[in-house]
SEGU-26515 format. One line per 8 residues: number of its first residue (from 1); their letters; for each residue x, y, z of C-alpha. Coordinates in Angstrom, 2 decimals. Each point is the difference from the previous one (the first is absolute). Last residue first. Layout:
BEGIN
NUM = A = X Y Z | ...;
***
This chain:
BEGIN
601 = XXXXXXXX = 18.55 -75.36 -41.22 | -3.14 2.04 -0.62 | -3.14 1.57 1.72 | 1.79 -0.69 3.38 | -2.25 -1.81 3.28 | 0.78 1.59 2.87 | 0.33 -2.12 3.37 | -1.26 1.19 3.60;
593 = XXXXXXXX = -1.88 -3.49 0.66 | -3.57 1.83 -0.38 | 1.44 1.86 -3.23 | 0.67 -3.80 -1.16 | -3.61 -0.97 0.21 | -1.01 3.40 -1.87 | 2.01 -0.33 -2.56 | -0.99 -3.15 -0.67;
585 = XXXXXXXX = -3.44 0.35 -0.31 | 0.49 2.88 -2.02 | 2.31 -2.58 -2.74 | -2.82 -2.06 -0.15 | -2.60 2.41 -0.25 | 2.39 1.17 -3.60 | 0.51 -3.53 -0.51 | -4.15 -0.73 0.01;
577 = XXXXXXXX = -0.65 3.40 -1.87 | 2.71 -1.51 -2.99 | -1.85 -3.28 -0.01 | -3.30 1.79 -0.47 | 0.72 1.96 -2.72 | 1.80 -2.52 -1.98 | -3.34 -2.02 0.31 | -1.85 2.85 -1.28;
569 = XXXXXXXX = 2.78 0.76 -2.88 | -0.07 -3.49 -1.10 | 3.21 -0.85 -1.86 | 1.76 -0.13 3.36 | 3.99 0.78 -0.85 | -0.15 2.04 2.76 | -1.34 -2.42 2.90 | 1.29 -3.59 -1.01;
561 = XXXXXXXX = -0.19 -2.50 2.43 | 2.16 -2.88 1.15 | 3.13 1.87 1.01 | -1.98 3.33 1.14 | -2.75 -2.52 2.07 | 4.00 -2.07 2.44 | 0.80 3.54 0.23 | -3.30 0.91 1.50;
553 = XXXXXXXX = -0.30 -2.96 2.37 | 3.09 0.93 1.30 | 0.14 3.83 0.87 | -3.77 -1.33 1.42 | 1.78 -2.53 2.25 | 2.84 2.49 0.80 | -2.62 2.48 0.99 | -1.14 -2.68 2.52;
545 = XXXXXXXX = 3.06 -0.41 1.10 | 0.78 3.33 1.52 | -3.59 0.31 0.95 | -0.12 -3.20 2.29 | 3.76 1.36 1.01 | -1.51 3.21 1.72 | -0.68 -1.97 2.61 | -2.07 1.93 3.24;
537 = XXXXXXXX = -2.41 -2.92 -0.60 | -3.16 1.85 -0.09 | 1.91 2.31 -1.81 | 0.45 -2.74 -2.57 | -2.90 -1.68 -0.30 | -2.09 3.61 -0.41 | 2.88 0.38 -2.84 | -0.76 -3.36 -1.61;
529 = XXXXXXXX = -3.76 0.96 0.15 | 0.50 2.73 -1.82 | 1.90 -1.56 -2.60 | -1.73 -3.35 -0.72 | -1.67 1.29 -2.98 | 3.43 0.89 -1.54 | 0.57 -3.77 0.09 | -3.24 -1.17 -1.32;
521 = XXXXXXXX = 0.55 2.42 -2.61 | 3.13 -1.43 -1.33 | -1.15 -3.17 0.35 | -3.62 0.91 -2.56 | 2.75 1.60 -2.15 | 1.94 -3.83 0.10 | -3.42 -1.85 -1.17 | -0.61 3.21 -2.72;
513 = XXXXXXXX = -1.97 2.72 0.26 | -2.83 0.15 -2.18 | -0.51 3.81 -1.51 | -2.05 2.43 2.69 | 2.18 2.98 -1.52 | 1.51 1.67 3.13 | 2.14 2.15 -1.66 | 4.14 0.59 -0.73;
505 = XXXXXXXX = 0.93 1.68 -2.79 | 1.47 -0.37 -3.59 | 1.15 3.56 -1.57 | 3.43 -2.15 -1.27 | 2.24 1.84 2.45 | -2.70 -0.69 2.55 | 0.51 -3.59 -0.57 | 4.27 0.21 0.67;
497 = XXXXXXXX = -0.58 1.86 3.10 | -2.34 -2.20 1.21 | 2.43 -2.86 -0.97 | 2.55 1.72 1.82 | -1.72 0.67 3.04 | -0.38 -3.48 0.13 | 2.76 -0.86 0.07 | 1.57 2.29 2.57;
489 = XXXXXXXX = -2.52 -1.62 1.73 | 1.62 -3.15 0.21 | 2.88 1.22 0.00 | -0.49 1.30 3.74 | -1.42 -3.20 1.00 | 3.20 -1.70 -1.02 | 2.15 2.65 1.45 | -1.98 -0.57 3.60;
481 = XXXXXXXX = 0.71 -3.59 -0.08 | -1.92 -3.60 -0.27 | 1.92 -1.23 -2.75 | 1.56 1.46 -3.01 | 1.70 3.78 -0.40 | 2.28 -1.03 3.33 | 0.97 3.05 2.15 | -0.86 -2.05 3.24;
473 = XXXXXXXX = 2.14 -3.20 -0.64 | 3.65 2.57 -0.14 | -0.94 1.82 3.53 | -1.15 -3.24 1.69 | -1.45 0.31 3.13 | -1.00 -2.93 2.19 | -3.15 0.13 1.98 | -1.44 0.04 3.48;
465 = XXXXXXXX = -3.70 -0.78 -0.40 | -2.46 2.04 1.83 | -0.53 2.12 -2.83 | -0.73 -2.00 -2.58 | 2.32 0.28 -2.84 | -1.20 2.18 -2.90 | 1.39 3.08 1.85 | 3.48 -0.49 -0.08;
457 = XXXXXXXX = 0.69 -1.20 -3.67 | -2.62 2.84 -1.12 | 1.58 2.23 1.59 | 3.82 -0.53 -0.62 | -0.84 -0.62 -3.69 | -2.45 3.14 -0.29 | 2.89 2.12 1.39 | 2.43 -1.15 -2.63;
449 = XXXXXXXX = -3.03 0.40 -2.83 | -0.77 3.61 0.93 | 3.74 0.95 0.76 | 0.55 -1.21 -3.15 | -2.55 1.71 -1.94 | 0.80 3.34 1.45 | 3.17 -0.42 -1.13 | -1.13 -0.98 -3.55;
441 = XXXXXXXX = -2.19 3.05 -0.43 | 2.71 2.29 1.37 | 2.23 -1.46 -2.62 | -2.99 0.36 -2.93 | -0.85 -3.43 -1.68 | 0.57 -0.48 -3.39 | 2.96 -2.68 0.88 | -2.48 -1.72 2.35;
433 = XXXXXXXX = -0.73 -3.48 -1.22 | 3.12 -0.92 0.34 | -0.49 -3.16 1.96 | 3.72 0.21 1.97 | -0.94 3.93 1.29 | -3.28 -1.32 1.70 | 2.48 -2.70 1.98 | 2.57 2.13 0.96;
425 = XXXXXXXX = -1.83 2.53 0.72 | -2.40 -1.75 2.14 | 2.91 -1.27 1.87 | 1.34 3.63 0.32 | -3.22 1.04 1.46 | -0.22 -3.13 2.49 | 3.53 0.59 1.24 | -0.68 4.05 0.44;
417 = XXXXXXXX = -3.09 -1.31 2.07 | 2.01 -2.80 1.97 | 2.67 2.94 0.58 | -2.49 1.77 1.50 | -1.60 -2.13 2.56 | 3.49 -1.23 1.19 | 0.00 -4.30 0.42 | 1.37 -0.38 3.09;
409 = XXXXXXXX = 3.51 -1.46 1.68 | 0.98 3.55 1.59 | 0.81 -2.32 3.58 | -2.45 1.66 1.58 | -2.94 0.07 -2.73 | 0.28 -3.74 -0.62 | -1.45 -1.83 -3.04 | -1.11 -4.00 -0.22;
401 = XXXXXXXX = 1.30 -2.04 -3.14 | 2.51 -0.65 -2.94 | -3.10 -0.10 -2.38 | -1.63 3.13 2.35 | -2.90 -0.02 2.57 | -3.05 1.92 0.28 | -1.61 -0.34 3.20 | -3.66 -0.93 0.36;
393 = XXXXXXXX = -2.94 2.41 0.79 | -2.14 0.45 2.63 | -2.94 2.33 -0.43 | -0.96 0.71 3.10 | -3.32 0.78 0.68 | -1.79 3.04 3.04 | -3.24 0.15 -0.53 | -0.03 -2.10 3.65;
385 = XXXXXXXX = 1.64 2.70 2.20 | -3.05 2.17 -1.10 | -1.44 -0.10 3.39 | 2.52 1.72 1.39 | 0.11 -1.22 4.10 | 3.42 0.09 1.18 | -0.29 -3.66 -0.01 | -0.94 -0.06 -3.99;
377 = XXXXXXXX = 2.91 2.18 -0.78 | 2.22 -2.57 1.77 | -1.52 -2.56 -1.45 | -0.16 1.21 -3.75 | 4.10 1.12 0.57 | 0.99 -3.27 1.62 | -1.46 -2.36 -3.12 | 1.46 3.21 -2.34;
369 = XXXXXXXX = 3.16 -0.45 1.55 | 0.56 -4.19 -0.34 | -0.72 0.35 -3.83 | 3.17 2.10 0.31 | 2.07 -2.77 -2.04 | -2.54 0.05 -2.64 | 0.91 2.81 -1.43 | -2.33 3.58 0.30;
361 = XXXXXXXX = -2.83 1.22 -1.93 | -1.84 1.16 2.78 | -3.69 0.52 -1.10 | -2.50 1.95 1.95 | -3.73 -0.46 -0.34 | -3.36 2.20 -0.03 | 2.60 2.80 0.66 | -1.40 2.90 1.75;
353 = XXXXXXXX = 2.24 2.07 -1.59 | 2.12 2.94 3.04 | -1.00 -1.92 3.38 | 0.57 -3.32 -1.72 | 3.24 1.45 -1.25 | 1.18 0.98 3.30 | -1.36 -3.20 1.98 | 2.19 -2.15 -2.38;
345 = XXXXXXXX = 3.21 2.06 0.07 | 0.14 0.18 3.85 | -0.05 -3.38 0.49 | 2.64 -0.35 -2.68 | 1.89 2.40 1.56 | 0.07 -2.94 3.24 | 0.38 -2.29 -1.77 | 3.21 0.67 -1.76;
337 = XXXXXXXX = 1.54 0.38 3.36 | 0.00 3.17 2.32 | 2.59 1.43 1.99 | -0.51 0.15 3.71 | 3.58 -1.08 1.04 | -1.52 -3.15 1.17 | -0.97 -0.68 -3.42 | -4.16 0.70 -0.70;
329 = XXXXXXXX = -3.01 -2.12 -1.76 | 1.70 -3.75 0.55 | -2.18 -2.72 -0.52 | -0.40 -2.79 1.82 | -1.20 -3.42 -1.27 | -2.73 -1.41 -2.71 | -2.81 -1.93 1.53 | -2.18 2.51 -0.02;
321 = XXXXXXXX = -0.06 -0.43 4.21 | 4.19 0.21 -0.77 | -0.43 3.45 -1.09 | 0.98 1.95 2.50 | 0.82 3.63 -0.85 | 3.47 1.38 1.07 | 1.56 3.32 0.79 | 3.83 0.35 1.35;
313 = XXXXXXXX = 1.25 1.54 2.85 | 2.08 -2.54 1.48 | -2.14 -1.33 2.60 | -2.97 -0.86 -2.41 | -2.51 2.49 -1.42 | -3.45 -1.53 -0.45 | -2.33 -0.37 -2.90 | -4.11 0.64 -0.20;
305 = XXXXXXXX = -0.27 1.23 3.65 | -2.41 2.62 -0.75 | 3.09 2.50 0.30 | 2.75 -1.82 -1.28 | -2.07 -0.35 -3.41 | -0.51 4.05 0.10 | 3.89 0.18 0.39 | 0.42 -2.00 -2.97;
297 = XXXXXXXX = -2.54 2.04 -1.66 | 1.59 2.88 0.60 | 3.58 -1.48 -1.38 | -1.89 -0.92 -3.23 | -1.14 3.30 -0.58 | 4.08 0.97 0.60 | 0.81 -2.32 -2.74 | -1.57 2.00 -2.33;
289 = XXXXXXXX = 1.39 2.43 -1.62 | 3.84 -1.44 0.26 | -1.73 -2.79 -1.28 | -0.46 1.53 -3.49 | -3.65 -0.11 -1.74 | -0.09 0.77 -3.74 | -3.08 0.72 -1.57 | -1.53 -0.42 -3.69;
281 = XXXXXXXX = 3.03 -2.45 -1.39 | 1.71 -0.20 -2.82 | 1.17 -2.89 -1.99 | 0.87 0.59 -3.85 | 3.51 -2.48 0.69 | 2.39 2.77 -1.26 | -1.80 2.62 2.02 | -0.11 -2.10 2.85;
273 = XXXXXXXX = 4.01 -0.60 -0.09 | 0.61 3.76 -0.52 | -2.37 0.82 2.85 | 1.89 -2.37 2.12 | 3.51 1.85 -0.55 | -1.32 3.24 0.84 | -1.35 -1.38 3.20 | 2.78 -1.52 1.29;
265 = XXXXXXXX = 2.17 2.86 -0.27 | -2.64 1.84 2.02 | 0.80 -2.86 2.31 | 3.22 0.97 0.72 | -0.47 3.59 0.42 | -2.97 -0.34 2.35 | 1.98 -2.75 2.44 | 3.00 2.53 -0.02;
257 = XXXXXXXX = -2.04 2.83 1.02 | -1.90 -2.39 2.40 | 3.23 -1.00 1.49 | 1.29 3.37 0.90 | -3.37 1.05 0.87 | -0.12 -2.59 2.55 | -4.12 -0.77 0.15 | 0.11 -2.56 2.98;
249 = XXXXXXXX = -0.79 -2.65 -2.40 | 3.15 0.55 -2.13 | 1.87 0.49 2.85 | -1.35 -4.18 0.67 | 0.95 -0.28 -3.40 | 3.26 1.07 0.44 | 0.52 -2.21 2.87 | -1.02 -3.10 -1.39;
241 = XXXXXXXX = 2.66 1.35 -3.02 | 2.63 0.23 2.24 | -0.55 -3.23 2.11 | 0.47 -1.69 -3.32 | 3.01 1.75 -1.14 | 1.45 -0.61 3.51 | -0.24 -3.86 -0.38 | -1.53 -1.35 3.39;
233 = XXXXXXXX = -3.22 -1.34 -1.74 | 1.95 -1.69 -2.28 | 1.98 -2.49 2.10 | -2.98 -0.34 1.99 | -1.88 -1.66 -3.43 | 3.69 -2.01 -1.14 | 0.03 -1.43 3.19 | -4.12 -1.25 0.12;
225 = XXXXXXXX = 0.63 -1.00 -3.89 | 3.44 -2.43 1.71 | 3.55 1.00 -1.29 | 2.16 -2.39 -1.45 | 0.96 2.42 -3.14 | 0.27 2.88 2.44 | 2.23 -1.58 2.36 | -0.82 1.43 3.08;
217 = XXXXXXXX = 2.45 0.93 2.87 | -2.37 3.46 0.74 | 2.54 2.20 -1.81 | -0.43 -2.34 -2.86 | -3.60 0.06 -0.02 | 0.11 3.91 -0.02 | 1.65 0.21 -2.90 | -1.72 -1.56 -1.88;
209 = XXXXXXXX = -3.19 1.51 1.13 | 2.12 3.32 -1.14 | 0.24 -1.34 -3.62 | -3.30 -1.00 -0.68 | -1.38 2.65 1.53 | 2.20 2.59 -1.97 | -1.02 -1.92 -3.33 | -3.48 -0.09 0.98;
201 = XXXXXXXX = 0.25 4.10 -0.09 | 1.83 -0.16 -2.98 | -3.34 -1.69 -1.66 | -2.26 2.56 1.65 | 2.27 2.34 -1.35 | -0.07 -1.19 -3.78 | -3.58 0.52 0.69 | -0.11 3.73 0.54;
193 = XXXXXXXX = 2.21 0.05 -3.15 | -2.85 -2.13 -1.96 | -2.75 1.92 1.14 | 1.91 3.21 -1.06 | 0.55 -0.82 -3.20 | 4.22 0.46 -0.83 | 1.36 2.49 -1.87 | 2.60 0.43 3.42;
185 = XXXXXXXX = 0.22 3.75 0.64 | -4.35 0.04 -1.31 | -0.68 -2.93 2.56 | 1.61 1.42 2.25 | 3.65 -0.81 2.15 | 0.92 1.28 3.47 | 2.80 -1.89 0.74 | -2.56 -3.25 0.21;
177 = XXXXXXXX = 1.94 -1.92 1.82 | -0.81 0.63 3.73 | -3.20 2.33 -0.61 | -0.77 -2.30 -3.03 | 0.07 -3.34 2.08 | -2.27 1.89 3.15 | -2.49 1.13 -2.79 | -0.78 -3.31 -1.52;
169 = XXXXXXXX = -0.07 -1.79 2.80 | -2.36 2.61 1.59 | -2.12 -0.81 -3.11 | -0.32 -3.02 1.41 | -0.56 0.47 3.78 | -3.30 1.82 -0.70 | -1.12 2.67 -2.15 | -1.30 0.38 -3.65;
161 = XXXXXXXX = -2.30 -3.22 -0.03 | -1.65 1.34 -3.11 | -3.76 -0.43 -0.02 | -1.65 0.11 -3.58 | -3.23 0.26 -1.06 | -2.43 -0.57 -2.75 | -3.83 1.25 0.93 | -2.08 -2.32 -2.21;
153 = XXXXXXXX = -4.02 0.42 -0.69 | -1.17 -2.98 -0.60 | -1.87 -1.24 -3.52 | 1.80 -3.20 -1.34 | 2.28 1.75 -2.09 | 1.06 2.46 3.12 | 0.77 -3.52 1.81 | 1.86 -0.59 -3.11;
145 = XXXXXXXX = 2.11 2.86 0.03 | 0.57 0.04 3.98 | 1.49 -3.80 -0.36 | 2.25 1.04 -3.49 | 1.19 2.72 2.23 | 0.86 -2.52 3.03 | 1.42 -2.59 -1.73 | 2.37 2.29 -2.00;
137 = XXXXXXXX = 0.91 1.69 3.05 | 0.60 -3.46 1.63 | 1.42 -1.73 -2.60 | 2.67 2.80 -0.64 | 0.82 0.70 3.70 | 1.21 -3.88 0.36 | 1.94 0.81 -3.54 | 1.66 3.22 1.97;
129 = XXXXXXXX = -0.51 3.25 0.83 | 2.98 1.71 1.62 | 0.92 -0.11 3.48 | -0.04 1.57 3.13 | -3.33 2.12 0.09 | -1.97 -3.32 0.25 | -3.06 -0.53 -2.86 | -3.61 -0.27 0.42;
121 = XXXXXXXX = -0.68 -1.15 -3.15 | -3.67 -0.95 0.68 | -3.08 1.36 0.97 | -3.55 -0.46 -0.87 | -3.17 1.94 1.09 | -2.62 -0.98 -0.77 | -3.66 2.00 -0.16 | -3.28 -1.63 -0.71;
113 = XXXXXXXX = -2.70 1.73 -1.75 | 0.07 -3.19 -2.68 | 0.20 2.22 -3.53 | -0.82 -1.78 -2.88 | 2.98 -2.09 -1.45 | 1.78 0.36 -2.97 | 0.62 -2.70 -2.24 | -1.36 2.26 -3.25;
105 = XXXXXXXX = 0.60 3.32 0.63 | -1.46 1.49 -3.22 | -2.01 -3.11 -0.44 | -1.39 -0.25 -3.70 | 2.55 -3.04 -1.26 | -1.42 -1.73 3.08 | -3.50 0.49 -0.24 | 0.89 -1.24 -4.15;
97 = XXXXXXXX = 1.55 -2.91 1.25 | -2.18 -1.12 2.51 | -2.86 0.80 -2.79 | 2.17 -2.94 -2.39 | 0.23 -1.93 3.22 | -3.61 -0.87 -0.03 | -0.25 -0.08 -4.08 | 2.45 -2.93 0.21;
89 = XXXXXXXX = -2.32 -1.75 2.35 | 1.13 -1.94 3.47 | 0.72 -3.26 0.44 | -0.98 -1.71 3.20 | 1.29 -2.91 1.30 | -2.43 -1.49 2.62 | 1.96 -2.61 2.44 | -1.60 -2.57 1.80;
81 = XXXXXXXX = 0.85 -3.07 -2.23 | 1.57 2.08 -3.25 | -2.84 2.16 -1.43 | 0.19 1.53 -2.72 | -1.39 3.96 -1.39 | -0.57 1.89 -2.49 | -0.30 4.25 -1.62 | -1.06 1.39 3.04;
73 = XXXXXXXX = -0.45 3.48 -0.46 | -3.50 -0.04 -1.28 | -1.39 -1.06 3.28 | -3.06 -2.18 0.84 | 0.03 -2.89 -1.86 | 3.83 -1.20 0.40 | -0.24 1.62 3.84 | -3.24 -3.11 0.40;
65 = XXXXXXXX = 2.03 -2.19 -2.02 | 3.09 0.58 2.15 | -1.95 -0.30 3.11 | -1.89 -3.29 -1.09 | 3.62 -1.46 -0.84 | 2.23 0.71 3.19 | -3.63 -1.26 2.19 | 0.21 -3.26 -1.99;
57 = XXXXXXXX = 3.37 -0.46 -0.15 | 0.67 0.42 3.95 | -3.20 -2.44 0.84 | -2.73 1.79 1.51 | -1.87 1.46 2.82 | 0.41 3.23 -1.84 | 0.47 1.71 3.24 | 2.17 -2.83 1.92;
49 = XXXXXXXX = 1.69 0.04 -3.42 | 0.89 3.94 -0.04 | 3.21 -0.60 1.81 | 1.67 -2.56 -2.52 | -0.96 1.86 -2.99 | 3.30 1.89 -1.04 | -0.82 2.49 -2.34 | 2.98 0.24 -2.98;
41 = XXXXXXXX = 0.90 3.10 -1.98 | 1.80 0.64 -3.28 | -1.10 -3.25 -1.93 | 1.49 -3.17 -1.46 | 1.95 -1.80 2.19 | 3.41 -0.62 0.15 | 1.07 3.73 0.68 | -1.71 -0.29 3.35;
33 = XXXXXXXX = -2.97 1.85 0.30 | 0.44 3.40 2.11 | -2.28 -0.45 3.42 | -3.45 0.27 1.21 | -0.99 -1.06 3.46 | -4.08 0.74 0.65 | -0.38 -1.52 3.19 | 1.92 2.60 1.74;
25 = XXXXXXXX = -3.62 1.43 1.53 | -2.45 -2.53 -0.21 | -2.15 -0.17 -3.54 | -3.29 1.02 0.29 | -2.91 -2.38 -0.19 | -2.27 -1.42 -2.87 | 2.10 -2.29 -1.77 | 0.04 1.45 -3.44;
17 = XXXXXXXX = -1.05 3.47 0.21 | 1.98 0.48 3.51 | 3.21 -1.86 -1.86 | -0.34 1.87 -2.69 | -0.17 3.69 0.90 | 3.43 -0.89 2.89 | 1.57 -1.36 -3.57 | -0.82 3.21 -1.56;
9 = XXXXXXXX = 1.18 2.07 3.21 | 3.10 -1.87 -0.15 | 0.71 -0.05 -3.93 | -0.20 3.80 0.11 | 2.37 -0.15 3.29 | 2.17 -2.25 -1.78 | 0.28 1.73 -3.29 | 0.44 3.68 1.28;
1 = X = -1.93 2.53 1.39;
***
């Protein structure tokens, strides 16, 4: 229980002593006193007059005198007009402190019983991870880790969109010119060679739409959108791939054996990016699995008259009624859209978990799908359409600005990484602390701090936000960044390091804490409810930051205080237990956000 809900149920005590009838539900409305009043918690009166049948400072002041009398753990109170500030007693926090300092798991939830399942990444087979990827998988993990935190039971998945029209890109441009290169006859990851095709594959479309508006008369720099759009759809390269795909759908072994190959390529070169970011996942769906569900239910939806097939073939639902507009579930052709898989998807793992809710983490430019996907699930008649939540996120945009897969303009996955690394290098190299360091040691402490900078500068912004990524503002040692927090308890450690040297150790000692030890506590108080907050929230960022707060407010004690030069061993004690459930509380606030925290730097 913590402050406020103590305070609550005294408050709810005095108001029924005092006044003789219960107070209303909501009536009770405590909040954090502001920092130019005296006190750590403030009752606002206002809604308990018409019970007190009194003026705002007289009902504020016979409630605090009434808590003043009653409870040991207030240690004061004031009352401004209708407000109550309540201060609580240094021996109150000192037993926070010490249930705190005791917790094995301390900021970890009791289980809930409900099951989530979460996906994100959900990557293309025709390019390489990028920066977009990297705020999504790192959304997404940090997401699952602090809904676990908070007490559910996370299944992480992953769908990869391994067939369609784009990976056909891909495939058509290497078969024409490819001459039969690997990744192991080139040295080059296979993500990124299966992408350099996608690319060469715009390149041909580019150039035969071209020429196809000069054959038609057109010159291409005067050309109209609705010119440019027919233009295209008669290039050969395009009709080639349509038509691949469609083989593709008709099981063509010739194109299946070149579709497997391919994406196997893919899938090495993803597992090295996850393994350098620490995500993993505990199933992977692929579309080529499932977008045949989603063609059964199409056909079921045709059936009770849900959509309709128009003259050319195609499958539609009608969604004007919702006030949205058609949706398209099958091409003329009868291959299947996005959708339609992700029809398919849905029912699957409901049928295989159960989930109690399922969370797309997806960009905000398909917040459109998931408004078709719950209706169309909730037509066919699933009566779980509802636990389904997207978790739209912002784009992450670049100094010099937006990023384009086609045209190769993106920000690679991997060579942000080896960028990051080689920035923390840099930088960790330039203080010197680390002559006495072993290499491996050092390398492992780069990577650490270069992945805790792109992290830490991704997560703490809220997720719906698009942001701006800096590469050189995110490895900063000051500030509100991963490296920062990192130090922080690298310090720490250090000073524990440096005590138990000298035989001193940490305990729980019951000596007076000081004004800024009473903060610190306060702060590490608020934990668990900061991570309920959070998952509530699906924001990871309300962690993020609040770790920076307590990074803060501990940096801000170690300059003011002294901890081993203590003359009083019981005092000394206790300061050295309160960095030591410092530095735990930290740890475990950046594990939810995927980020290690080093023993040195």
């Amino acid at each position: 229980m913590n402050i406020e809900q103590f305070l609550a149920e005294k408050i709810g005590l005095a108001v029924e002593s005092l006044y003789a009838a219960k107070a209303p539900d909501g009536a009770i409305q405590l909040s954090a006193t502001r920092k130019e009043f005296e006190g750590d918690v403030t009752l606002v009166t206002f809604p308990l007059l018409r019970i007190s049948r009194k003026g705002p400072e007289a009902t504020a002041q016979e409630i605090g005198e009434w808590l003043k009398a009653t409870l040991g753990q207030i240690e004061s109170f004031n009352v401004v007009k209708g407000f109550l500030n309540i201060k609580i007693s240094p021996a109150y926090w000192s037993d926070v402190f010490c249930e705190i300092a005791s917790a094995e798991d301390y900021g970890q939830a009791a289980p809930t019983g409900r099951t989530v399942m979460v996906e994100f990444s959900s990557p293309n087979t025709n390019k390489p991870l990028h920066l977009g990827h990297i705020r999504n998988n790192l959304l997404g993990w940090s997401v699952s880790r602090l809904l676990e935190a908070a007490g559910d039971k996370v299944i992480k998945v992953n769908l990869v969109n391994d067939r369609g029209i784009h990976i056909c890109k891909s495939m058509l441009a290497w078969l024409r010119r490819g001459d039969g290169v690997t990744p192991e006859s080139s040295g080059i990851k296979g993500d990124h060679l299966v992408g350099d095709y996608y690319v060469e594959f715009n390149k041909m479309l580019t150039a035969e739409t071209l020429e196809a508006l000069r054959a038609a008369g057109i010159d291409p720099e005067e050309a109209t959108d609705e010119q440019k759009e027919q233009a295209q759809k008669s290039t050969r390269c395009l009709k080639d791939a349509q038509a691949m795909l469609l083989r593709w759908e008709q099981g063509d072994p010739e194109v299946r054996a070149l579709w497997a190959k391919m994406n196997g390529w893919v899938y090495d070169g993803f597992d090295v990016t996850y393994r350098n970011l620490g995500i993993s996942f505990d199933k992977i769906y692929y579309e080529s699995q499932t977008y045949l569900l989603g063609k059964s239910l199409v056909d079921e939806g045709l059936a009770k008259g849900i959509f309709y097939r128009r003259e050319d073939g195609s499958v539609w639902c009608d969604l004007t009624a919702d006030g949205l507009d058609e949706k398209l579930l099958l091409r003329g052709d009868g291959t299947s859209v996005y959708m339609t898989q992700d029809l398919g998807t849905a029912c699957r793992r409901h049928d295989e978990s159960g989930f109690d809710e399922m969370i797309y983490v997806v960009g905000n430019e398909q917040n459109y799908h998931f408004q078709v996907l719950k209706l169309i699930l909730g037509k066919l008649g699933f009566d779980w359409a509802d636990a389904i939540y997207h978790l739209s996120y912002g784009m992450v945009e670049l100094p010099e600005g937006k990023m384009k897969s086609r045209e190769g303009t993106v920000v690679d996955a991997d060579d942000l990484i080896e960028k990051m690394y080689q920035t923390a290098k840099e930088t960790s190299l330039e203080s010197g602390k680390l002559e006495d360091m072993d290499p491996a040691e050092q390398d492992k402490l780069f990577m650490m701090l270069g992945l805790g900078a792109l992290k830490y500068f991704i997560i703490k912004v809220d997720p719906k936000k698009t942001m701006l990524f800096d590469p050189r503002e995110s490895i900063d040692f000051n500030g509100n960044t991963g490296p920062f927090i990192q130090y922080t308890h690298a310090r720490i450690k250090s000073v524990l390091r440096k005590a138990a040297a000298q035989g001193m150790t940490p305990a729980h000692t019951k000596a007076a804490l000081l004004p800024k030890e009473i903060e610190l506590v306060k702060i590490m108080a608020g934990f668990p409810d900061k991570v309920k907050e959070a998952a509530a929230a699906h924001s990871p960022a309300l962690v993020a930051n609040y770790a920076y707060n307590l990074a803060k407010e501990f940096n801000q004690y170690y300059h003011d205080v002294s901890i081993l030069k203590e003359a009083d061993s019981a005092t000394r004690s206790q300061r050295l237990l309160l960095i030591a459930t410092i530095a735990r509380v930290l740890v475990k606030a950046m594990d939810i956000l995927g980020i290690q925290l080093p023993e040195r730097m």
